[in-house]
PyMOL commands that place a pseudoatom at each C-alpha (Angstrom):
pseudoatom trace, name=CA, resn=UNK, resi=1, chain=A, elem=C, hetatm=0, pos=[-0.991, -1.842, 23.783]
pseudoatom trace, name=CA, resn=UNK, resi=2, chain=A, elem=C, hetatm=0, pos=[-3.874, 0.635, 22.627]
pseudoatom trace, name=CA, resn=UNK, resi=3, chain=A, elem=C, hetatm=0, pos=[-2.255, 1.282, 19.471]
pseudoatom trace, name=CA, resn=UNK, resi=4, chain=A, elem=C, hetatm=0, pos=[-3.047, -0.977, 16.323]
pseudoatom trace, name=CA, resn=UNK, resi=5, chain=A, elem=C, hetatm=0, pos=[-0.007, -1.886, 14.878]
pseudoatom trace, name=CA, resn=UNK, resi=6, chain=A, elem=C, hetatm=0, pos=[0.248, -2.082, 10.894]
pseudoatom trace, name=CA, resn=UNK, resi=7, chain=A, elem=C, hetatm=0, pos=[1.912, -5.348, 9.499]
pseudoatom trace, name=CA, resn=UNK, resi=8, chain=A, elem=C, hetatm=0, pos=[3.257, -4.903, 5.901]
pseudoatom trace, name=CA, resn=UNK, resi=9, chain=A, elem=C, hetatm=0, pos=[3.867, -7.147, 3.423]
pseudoatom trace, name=CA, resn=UNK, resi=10, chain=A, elem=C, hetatm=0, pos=[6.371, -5.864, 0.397]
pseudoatom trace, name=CA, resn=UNK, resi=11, chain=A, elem=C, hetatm=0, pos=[4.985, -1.854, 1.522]
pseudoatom trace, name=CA, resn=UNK, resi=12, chain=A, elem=C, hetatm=0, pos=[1.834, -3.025, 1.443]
pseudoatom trace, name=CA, resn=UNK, resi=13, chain=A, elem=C, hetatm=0, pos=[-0.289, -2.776, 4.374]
pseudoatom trace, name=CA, resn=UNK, resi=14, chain=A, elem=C, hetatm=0, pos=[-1.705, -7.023, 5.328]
pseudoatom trace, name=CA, resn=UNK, resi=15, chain=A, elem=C, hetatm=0, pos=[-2.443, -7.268, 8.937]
pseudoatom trace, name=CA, resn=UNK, resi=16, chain=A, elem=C, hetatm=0, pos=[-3.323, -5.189, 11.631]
pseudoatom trace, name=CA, resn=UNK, resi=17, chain=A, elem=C, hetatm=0, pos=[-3.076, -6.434, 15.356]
pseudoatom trace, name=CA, resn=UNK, resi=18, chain=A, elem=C, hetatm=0, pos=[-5.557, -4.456, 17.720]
pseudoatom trace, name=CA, resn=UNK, resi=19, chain=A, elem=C, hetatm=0, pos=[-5.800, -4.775, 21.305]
pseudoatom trace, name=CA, resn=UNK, resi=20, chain=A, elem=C, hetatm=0, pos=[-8.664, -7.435, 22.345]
pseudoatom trace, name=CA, resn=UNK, resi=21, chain=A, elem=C, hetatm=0, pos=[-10.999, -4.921, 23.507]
pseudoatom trace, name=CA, resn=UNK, resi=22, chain=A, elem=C, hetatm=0, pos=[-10.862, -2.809, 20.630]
pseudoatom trace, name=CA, resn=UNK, resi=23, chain=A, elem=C, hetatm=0, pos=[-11.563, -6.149, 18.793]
pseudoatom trace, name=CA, resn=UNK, resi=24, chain=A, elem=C, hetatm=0, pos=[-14.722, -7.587, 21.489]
pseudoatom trace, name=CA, resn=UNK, resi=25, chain=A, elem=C, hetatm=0, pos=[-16.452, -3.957, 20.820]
pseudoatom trace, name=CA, resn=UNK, resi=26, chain=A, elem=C, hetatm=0, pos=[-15.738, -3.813, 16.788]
pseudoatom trace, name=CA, resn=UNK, resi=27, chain=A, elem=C, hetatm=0, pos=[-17.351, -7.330, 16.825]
pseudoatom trace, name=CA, resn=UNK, resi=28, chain=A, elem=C, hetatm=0, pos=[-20.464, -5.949, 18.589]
pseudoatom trace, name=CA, resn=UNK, resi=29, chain=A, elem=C, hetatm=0, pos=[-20.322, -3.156, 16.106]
pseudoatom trace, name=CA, resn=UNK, resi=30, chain=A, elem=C, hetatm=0, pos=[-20.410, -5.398, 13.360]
pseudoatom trace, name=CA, resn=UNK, resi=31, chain=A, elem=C, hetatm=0, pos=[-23.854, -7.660, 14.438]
pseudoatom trace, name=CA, resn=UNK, resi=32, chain=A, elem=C, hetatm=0, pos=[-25.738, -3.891, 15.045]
pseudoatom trace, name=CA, resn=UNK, resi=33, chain=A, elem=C, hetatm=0, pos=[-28.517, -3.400, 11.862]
pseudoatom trace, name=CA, resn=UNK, resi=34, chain=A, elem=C, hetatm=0, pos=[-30.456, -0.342, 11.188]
pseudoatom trace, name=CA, resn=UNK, resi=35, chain=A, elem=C, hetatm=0, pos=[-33.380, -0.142, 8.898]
pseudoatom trace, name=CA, resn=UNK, resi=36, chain=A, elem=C, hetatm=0, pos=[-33.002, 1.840, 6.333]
pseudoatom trace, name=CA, resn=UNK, resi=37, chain=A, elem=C, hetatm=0, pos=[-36.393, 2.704, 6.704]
pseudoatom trace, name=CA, resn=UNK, resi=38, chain=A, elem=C, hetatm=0, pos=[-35.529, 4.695, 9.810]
pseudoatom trace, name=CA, resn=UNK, resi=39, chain=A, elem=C, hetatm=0, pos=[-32.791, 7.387, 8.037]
pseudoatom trace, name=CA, resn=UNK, resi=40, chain=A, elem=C, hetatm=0, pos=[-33.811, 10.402, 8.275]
pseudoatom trace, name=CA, resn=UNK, resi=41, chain=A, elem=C, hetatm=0, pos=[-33.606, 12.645, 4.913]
pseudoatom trace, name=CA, resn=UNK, resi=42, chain=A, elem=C, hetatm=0, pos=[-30.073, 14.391, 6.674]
pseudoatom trace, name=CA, resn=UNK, resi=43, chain=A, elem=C, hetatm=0, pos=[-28.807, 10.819, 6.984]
pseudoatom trace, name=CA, resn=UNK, resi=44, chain=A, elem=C, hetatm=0, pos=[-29.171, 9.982, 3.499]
pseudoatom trace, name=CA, resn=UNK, resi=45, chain=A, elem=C, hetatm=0, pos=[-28.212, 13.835, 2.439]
pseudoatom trace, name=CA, resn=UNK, resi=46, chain=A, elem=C, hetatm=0, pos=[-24.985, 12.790, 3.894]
pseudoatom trace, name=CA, resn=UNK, resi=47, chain=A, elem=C, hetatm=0, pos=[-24.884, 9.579, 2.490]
pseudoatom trace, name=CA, resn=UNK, resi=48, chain=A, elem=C, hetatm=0, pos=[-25.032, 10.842, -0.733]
pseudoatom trace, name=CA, resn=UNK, resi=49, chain=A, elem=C, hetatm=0, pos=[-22.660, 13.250, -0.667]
pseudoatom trace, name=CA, resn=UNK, resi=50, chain=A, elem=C, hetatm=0, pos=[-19.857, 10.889, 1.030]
pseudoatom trace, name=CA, resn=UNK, resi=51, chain=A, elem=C, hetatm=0, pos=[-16.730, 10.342, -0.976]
pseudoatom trace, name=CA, resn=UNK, resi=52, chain=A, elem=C, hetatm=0, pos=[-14.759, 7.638, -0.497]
pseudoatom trace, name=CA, resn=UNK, resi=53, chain=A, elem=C, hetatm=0, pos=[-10.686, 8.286, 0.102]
pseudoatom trace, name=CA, resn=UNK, resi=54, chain=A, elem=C, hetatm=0, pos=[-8.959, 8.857, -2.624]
pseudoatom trace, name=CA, resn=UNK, resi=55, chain=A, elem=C, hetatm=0, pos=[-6.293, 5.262, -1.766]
pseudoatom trace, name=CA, resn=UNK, resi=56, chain=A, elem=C, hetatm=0, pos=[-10.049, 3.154, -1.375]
pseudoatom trace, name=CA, resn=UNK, resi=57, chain=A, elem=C, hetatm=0, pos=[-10.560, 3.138, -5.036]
pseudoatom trace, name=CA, resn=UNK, resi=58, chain=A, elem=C, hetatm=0, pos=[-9.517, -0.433, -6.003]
pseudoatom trace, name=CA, resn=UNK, resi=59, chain=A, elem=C, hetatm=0, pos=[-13.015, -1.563, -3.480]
pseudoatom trace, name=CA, resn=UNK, resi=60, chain=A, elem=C, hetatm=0, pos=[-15.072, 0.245, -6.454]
pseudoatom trace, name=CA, resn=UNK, resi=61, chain=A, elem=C, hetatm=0, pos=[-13.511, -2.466, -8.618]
pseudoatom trace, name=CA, resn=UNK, resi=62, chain=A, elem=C, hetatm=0, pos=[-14.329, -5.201, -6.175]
pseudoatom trace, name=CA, resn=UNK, resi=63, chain=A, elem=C, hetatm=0, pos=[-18.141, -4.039, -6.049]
pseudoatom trace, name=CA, resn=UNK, resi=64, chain=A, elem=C, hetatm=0, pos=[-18.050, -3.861, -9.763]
pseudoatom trace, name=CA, resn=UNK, resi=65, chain=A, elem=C, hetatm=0, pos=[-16.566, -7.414, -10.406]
pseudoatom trace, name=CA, resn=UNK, resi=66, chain=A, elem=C, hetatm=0, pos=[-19.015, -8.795, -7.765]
pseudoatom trace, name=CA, resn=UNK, resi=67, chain=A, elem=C, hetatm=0, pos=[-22.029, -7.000, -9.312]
pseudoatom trace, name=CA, resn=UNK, resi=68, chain=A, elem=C, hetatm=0, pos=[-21.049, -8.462, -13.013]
pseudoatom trace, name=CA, resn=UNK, resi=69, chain=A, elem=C, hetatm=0, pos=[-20.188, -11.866, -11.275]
pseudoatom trace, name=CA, resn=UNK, resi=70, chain=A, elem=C, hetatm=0, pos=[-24.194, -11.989, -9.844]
pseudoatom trace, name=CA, resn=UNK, resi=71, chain=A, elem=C, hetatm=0, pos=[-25.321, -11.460, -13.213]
for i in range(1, 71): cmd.bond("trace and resi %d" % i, "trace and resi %d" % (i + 1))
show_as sticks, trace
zoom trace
């Protein structure tokens, strides 16, 4: 099994099963920090620049809602 395989829930996508090695190294991904401190001015160029996919949209709303909810 190296593919992830999608789980749906009424067409929507809910759970997605991933082999356990893919999961062991995304876990390891996920406890790495970098300083922003140590981007270099092409890292933030492209930063700025980056669009998020057009079917990501509702997480704007989620960042918006959490931002007014800290206020």
């Amino acid at each position: 099994m190296r593919e992830p395989v999608l789980i749906t829930k009424n067409g929507r996508p809910r759970t997605v099963l991933i082999a356990y090695e893919d999961y062991q190294r995304l876990m390891r991904r996920e406890h790495r920090v970098e300083l922003t401190a140590e981007l270099t001015d092409a890292d933030i160029a492209a930063i700025e620049a980056s669009e998020m996919d057009p079917g990501l949209d509702h997480l704007d709303a989620e960042l918006t809602a959490d931002k007014h909810a800290a206020d």
